[in-house]
C-alpha positions in Angstrom: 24.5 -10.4 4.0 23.0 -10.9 8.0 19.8 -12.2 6.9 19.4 -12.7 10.8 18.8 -8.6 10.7 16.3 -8.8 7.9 13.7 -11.3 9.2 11.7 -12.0 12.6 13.8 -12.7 14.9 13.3 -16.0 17.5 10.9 -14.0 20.0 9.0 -13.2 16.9 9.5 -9.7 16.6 9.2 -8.1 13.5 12.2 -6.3 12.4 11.7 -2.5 10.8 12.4 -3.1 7.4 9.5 -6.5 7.6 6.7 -3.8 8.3 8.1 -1.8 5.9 7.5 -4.1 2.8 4.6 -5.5 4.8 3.2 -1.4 4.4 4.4 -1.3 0.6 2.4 -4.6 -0.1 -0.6 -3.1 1.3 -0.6 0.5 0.2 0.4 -1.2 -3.5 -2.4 -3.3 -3.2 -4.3 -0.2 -2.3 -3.4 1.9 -4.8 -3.8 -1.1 -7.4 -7.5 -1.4 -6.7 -8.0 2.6 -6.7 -6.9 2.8 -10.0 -9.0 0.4 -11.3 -12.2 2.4 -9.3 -10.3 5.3 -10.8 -10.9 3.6 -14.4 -14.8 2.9 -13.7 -15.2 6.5 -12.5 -15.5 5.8 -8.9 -13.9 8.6 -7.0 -12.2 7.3 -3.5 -13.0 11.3 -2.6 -16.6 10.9 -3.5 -17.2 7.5 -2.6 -14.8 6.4 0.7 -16.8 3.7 1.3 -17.5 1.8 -1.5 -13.1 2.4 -1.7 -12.7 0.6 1.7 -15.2 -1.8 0.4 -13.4 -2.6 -2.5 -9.7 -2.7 -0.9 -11.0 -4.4 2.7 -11.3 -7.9 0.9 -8.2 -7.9 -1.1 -6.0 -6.5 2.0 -7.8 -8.9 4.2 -6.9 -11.8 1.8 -3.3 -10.5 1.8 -2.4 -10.0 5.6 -3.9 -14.1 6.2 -2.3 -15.7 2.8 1.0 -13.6 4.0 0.7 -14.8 7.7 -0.1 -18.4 6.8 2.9 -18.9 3.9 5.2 -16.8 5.9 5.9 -14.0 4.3 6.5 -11.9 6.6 8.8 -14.4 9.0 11.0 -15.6 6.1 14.4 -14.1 5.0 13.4 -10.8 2.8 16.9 -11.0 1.5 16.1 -14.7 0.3 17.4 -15.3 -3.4 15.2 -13.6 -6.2 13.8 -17.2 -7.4 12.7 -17.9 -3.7 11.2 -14.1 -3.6 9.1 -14.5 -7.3 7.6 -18.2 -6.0 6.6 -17.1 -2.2 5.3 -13.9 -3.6 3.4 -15.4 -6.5 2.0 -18.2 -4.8 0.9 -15.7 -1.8 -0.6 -13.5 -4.6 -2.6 -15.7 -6.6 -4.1 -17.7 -3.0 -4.7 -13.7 -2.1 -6.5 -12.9 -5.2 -9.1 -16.1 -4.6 -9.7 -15.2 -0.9 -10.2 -11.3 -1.7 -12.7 -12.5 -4.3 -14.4 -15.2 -2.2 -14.5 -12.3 0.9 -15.8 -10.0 -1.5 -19.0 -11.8 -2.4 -19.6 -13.5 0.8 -18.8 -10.4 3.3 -20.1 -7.4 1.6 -22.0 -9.6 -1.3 -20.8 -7.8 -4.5 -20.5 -10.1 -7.6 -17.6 -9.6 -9.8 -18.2 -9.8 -13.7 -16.5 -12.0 -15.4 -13.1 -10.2 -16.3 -12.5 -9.1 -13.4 -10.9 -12.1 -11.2 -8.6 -12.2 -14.3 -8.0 -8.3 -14.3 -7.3 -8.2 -10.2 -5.1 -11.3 -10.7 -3.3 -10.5 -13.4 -2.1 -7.0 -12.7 -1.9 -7.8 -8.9 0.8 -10.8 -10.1 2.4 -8.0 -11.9 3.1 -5.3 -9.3 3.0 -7.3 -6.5 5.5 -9.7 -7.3 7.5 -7.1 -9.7 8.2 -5.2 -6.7 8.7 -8.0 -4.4 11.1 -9.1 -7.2 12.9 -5.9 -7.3 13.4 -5.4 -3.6 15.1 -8.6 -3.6 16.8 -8.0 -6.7 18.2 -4.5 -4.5 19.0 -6.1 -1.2 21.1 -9.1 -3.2 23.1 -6.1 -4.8 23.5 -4.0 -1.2 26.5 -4.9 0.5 
């Protein structure tokens, strides 16, 4: 596999198939926290903006933890291993700064379950799917 073709290149472009996963992190991560406004009867129809609200800190967390480990810049056909610790590690630094932005920026509190709710099931599908997108590119040929 040309992992040369699957990574930034030395100019620092950003090859397709980077903004790709970088737009199925994000809408993920979108579609994680709707779910869970879903689940307390808030409707992203009814309620736009308290949906931004809630995703802003949480996407905003994301795109800096990403940008500062490298997520983007690395290999995305590195091994599986390498794949589960980046994205874990990005993940769980992501989870802090979405909470910390969260109270300081637009000064909602979360209740106690929550930072264990967001992290939890954000570990899960975030770094599932990373996992299984490296799982897939490993197999391709």
């Amino acid at each position: 596999m040309d992992t040369a073709v699957r990574t930034a290149d030395q100019s620092g472009a950003i090859d397709r198939e980077t903004i790709l996963l970088g737009v199925g992190d994000v809408a993920l991560l979108a579609g994680l926290i709707v779910v869970g406004q879903l689940s307390h009867n808030v409707s992203p129809i009814e309620q736009p903006l308290a949906t931004l609200e809630a995703i802003a800190p949480f996407v905003i967390g994301w795109l800096v933890v990403a940008a500062l480990a490298g997520l983007y810049t690395r290999s995305v056909a590195a091994s599986v291993s390498q794949t589960a610790r980046l994205a874990t590690v990005t993940w769980l630094a992501t989870a802090n700064v979405g909470l910390l932005l969260r109270q300081a920026v637009f000064g909602d509190t979360a209740v106690w379950p929550f930072p264990l709710v967001i992290t939890g099931f954000g570990l899960l599908l975030l770094v599932g799917w990373r996992i299984a997108y490296a799982a897939y590119v490993d197999r391709s040929p």
